[in-house]
C-alpha positions in Angstrom: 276.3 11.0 -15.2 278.8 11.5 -11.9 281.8 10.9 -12.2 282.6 7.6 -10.6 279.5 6.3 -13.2 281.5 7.7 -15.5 284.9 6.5 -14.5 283.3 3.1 -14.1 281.6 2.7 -17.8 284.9 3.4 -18.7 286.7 0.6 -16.7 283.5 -1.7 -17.9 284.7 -0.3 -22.2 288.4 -1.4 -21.3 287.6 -4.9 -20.0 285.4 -5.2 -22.8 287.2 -4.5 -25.5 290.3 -6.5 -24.4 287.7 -9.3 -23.8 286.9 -8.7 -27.2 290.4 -8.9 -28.9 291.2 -11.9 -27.2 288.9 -14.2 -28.0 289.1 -12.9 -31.1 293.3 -14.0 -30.9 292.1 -17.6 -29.6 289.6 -17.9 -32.3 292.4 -17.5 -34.6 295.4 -19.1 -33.5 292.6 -22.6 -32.5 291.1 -22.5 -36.1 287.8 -22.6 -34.9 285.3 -19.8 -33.8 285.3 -19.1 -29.9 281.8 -17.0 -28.6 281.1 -15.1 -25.5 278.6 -17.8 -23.7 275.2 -17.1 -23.6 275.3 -18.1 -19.5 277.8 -17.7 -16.4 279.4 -21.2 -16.0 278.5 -23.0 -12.9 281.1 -22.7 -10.2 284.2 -24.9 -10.6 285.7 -27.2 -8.2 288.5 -25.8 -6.4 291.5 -26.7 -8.6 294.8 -28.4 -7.2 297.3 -26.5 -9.6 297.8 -23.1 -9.7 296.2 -21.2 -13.0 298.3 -20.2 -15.9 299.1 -16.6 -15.3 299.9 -13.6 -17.9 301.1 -10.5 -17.0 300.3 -7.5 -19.6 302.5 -4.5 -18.9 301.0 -1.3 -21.0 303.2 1.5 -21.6 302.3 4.8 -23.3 299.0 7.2 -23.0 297.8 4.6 -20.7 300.6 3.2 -18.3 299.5 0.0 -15.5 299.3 -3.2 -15.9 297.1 -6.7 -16.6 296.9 -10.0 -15.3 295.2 -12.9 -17.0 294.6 -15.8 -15.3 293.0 -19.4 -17.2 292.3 -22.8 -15.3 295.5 -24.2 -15.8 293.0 -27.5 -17.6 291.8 -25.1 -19.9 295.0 -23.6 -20.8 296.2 -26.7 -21.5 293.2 -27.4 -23.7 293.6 -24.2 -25.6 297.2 -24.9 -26.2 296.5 -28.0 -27.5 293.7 -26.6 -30.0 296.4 -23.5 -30.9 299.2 -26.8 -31.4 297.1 -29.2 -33.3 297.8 -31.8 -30.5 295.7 -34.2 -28.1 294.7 -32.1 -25.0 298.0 -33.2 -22.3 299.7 -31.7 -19.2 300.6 -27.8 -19.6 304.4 -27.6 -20.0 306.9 -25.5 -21.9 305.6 -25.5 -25.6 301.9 -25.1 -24.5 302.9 -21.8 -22.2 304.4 -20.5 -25.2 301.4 -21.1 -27.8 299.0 -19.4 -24.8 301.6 -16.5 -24.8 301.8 -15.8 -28.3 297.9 -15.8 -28.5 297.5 -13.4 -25.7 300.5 -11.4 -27.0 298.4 -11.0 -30.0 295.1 -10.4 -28.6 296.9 -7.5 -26.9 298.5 -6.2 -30.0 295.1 -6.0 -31.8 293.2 -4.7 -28.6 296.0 -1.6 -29.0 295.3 -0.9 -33.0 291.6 -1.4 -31.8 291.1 1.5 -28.9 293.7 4.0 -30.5 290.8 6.6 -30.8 289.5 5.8 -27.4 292.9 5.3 -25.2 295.6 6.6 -28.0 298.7 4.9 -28.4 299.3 1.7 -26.5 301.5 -1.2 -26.3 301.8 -4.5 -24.4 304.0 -6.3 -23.4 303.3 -10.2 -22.2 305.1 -12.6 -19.7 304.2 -15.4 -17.8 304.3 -15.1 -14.5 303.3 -17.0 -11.0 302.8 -14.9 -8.6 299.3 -13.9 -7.8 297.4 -10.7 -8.1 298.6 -7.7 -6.1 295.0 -6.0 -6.2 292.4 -9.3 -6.3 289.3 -6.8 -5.8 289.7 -5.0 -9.4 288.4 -8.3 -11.5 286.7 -8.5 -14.4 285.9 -12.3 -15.7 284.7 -13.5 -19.6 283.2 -17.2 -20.0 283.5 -18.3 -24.0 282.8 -21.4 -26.3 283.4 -23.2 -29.1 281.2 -24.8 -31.4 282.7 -28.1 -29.8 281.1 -27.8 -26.4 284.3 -26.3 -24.9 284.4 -23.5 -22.6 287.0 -21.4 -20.8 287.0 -18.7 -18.2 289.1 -16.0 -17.9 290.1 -13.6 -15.2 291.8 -10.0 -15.8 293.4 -8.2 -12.8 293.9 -4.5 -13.2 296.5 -3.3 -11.0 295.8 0.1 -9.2 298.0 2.4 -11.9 295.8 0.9 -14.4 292.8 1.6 -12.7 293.4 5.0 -11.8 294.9 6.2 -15.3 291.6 4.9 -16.3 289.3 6.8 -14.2 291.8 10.1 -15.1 291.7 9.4 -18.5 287.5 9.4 -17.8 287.5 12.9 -16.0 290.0 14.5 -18.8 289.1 13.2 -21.9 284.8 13.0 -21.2 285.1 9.3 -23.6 283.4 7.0 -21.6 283.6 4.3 -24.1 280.1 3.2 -23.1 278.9 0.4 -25.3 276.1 0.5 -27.6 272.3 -0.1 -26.4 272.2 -4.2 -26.6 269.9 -5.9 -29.1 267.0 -7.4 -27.7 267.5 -11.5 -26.5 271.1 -11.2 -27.6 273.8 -13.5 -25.4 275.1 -11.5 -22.6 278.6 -11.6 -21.3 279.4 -12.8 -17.7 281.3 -9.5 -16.9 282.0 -8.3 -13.1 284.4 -5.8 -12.0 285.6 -4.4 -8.6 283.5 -3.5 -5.6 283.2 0.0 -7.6 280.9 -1.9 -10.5 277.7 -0.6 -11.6 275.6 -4.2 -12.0 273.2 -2.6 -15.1 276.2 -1.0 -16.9 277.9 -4.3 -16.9 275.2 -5.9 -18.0 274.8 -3.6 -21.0 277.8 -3.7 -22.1 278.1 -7.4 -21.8 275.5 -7.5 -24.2 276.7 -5.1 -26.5 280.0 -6.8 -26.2 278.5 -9.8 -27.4 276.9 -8.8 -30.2 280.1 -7.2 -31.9 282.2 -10.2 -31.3 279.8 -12.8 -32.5 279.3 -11.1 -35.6 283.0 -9.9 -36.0 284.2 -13.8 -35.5 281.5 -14.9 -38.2 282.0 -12.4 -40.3 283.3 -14.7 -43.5 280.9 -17.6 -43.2 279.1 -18.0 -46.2 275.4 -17.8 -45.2 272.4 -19.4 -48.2 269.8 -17.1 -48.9 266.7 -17.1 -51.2 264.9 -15.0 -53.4 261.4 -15.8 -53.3 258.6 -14.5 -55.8 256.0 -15.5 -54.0 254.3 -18.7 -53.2 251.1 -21.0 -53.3 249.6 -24.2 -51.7 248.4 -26.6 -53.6 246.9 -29.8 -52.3 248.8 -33.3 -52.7 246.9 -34.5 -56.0 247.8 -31.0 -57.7 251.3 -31.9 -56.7 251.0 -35.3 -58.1 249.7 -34.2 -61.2 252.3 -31.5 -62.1 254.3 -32.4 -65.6 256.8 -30.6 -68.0 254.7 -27.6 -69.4 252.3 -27.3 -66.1 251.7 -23.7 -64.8 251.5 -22.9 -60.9 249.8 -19.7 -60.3 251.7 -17.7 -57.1 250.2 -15.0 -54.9 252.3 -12.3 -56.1 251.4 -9.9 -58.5 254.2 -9.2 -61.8 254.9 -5.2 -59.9 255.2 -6.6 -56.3 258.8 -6.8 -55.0 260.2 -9.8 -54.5 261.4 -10.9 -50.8 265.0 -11.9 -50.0 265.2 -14.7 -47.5 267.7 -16.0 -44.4 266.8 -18.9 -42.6 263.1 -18.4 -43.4 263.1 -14.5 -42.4 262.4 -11.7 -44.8 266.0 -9.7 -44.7 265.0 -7.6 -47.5 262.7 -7.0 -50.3 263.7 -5.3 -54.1 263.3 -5.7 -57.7 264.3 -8.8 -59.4 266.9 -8.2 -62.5 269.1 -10.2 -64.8 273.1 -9.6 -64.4 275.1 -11.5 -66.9 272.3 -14.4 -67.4 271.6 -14.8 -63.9 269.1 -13.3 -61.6 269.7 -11.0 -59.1 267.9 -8.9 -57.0 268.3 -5.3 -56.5 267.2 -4.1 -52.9 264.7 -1.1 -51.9 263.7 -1.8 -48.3 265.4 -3.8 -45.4 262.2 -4.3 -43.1 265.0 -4.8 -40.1 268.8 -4.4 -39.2 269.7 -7.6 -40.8 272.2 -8.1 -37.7 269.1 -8.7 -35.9 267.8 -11.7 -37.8 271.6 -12.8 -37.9 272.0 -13.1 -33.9 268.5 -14.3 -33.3 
């Protein structure tokens, strides 16, 4: 790998993991689970107002800085979500609820790269005046399970850039993303004139999978344990009474098959704990993170 590959996987692990925290943050502070989307939005509309803008100053082994800029309308729609109120104009008390989610998107991004960048912190403020360096951009669509989606863009300012692409040549960490999993949603991720179009593209994925899983983590998912099974025409089913015996295709030493949504996740031994059944696993066919994003 040369080095400006390398420099630039790196660039492409630091947007990504910052993407990553943040949406994480707005998932939190809204109450309701925000997802990298699956596809690029269309092109908006030129706005009239000027976007809601977030400047991120870092400070120890990495020193630059951030800016975030959101459609002012889907700031305002955020805020709203993060306050509990009808969706309104963006003043005062909704630039402070976007500010304390990005504040704390940025304080888990730092506890989150401490063995890739080392000690970080941020420090957030809004700001208005544009980006000094437009060409270093990287940009994140997301959505909620409401049909709302936002689009975010992240500045790097040159200092940032460059401790990145030191930090690349002297510590050898590129921070490149795992492989993706097959058909999984893929971030809409660009960065700079300097991006490499396939690495982006990878890590996109990759991003995608570890946030949609980390954001889901505590639903509560059904599963069944199945012995085995049988078809039996519409006048044996008629016919069944209290006492009846239905044959299945499964032989008494077979294992039995653990179920999610209809796939086989795993397959074991069926035991009793405290009166209940239970099943005790021997083989996982698949990761069962792939039958969980498919």
């Amino acid at each position: 790998m040369t080095t400006n590959q390398s420099a630039e996987r790196n660039r492409s692990h630091f947007s990504s993991a910052f993407f990553n925290s943040l949406v994480a943050a707005i998932s939190k502070a809204s109450g309701s689970p925000w997802l990298v989307a699956a596809v690029p939005d269309p092109p908006s509309p030129a706005e009239d107002s000027e976007p809601v803008r977030i400047n991120l100053t870092l400070e120890g082994d990495l020193r630059g800085e951030l800016l975030l800029e959101f459609h002012r309308a889907e700031a305002a729609m955020l805020a709203a979500k993060c306050l509990g109120q009808p969706t309104g104009d963006y003043g005062e008390e909704q630039a402070r609820a976007v500010l304390e989610f990005v504040q704390a998107g940025a304080s888990s991004f730092c506890s989150a790269v401490t063995e890739d960048y080392g000690i970080l912190t941020i420090a957030a403020a809004s700001v208005s005046e544009p980006p000094s360096d437009p060409s270093n951009v990287a940009t994140i669509s997301a959505a909620d399970d409401g049909g709302n989606r936002i689009s975010i863009q992240m500045y790097r300012n040159p200092a940032l850039t460059e401790a990145l692409a030191l930090h690349a040549e002297t510590s050898g960490k590129t921070g490149a993303p795992s492989e993706p999993v097959k058909d999984a949603p893929t971030m809409n991720a660009q960065t700079g004139n300097d991006r490499t179009t396939d690495d982006h593209t990878a890590g996109g994925k990759a991003l995608a999978d570890q946030l949609n899983l980390k954001l889901v983590m505590d639903v509560e998912l059904s599963v069944t344990l199945r012995f085995g099974q049988r078809q039996l025409a519409l006048r044996e089913v008629l016919e069944l009474t209290s006492g009846s015996v239905v044959e299945l295709d499964r032989q008494v030493d077979e294992p039995v098959e653990l179920l999610l949504e209809g796939k086989v996740i795993a397959r074991g031994e069926a035991v009793v704990i405290d009166g209940n059944y239970g099943l005790r696993v021997t083989e996982v066919p698949q990761p069962i993170s792939s039958a969980v994003l498919r």
